[in-house]
N, C-alpha and C positions, 0 to 999 in steps of 0.2 A: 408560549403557554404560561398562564399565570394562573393561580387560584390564591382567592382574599374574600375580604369581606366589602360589602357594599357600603359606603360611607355616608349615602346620602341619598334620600329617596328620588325614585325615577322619573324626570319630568318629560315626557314625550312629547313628541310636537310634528308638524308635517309640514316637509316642504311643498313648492307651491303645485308642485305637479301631484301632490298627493304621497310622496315616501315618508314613511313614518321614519324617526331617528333620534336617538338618545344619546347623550352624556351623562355616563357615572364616572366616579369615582373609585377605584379600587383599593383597599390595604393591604396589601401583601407583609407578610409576618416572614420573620428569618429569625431562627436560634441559634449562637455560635458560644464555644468559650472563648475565655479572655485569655489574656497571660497568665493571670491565675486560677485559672482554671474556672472562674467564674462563669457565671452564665449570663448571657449579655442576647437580650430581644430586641432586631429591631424592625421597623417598621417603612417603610414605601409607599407611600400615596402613586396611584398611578392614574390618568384619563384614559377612559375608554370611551370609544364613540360605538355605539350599535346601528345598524342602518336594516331596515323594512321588516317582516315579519320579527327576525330576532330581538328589537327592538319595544316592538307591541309584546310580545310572549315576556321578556324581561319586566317591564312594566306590570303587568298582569302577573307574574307569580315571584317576584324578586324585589326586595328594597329593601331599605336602610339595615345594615347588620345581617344579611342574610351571604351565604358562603356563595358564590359564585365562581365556575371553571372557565376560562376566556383564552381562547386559540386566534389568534389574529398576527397583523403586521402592525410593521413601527409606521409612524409617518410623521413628518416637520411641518409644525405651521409655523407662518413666520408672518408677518407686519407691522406695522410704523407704527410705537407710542403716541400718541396723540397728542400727549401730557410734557413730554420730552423729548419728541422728534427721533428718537434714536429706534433702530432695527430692535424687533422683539422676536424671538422663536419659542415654541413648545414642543417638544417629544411628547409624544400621545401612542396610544393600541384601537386599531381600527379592527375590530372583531369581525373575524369569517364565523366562527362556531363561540356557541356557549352551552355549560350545561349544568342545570342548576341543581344546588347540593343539598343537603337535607333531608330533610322528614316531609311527605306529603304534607301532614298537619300543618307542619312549618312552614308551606307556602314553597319549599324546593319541590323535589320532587324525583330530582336525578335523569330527569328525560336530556335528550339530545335535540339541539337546535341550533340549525344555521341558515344563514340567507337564503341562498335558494329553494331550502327543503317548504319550511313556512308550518309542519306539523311537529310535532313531540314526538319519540319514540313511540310507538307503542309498545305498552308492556303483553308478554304471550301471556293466553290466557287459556288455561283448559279448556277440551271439548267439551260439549252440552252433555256428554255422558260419564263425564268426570275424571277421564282418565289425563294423562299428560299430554302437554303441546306434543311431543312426540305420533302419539296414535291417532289414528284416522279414527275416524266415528265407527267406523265398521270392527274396531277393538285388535288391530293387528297393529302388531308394532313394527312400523317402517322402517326403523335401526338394527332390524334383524341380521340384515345384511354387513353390515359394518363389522372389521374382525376387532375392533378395540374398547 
């Protein structure tokens, strides 16, 4: 689980079968003190790959400088310098879920999204007769029952 900021806008692309799939960039921020007690910020560039719906929805409400939550696994790429002939690898976050942070306005949003699901949370929204998600339209409160 990580949360940062986006470092650089989303460039989406699809492979050939049709999956859409992204590479960002993540900054992760950390606060510690020092030995004297200073205050010392620092900072983690990390790759993240996104793959299908999560991917598109990222693109579409998340970029450059915007707060991003990213739940996923590790995984090694690894192949041949071309330039130098020698073995290369990268540690990377191949994102299962993200959830984007902020202010509607500001293009987050705070919905939930991961690969399989392919929609946003939905937010509850009162009945047409204004009462709370809780009550039925018929104006009875369903939680009556509950002793807490």
């Amino acid at each position: 689980m990580l949360m940062g900021n986006v470092t650089r806008d989303i460039e989406l692309r699809y492979t050939p079968k049709g999956t859409a799939v992204a590479d960002i960039g993540l900054a992760v921020n950390r606060v510690r003190s020092g030995d004297n007690g200073e205050k010392i910020e620092e900072t983690t560039f990390v790759d993240v790959t996104l793959w299908g719906r999560t991917a598109e929805v990222a693109n579409q409400y998340s970029g450059k400088g915007k707060p991003l939550f990213v739940e996923g696994r590790l995984q090694t790429d690894s192949w041949d310098d071309k330039e130098t002939g020698k073995k290369r690898s990268k540690l990377k976050v191949v994102a299962d879920n993200i959830q984007l942070m902020g202010s509607p306005r500001g293009g987050g949003g705070g919905g939930n999204q991961n690969q399989q699901g392919g929609n946003l949370a939905p937010q509850q929204q009162p009945s047409q007769h204004g009462g709370s998600p809780a009550q039925s339209s018929g104006g009875v409160d369903e939680n009556d029952d509950i002793p807490f």
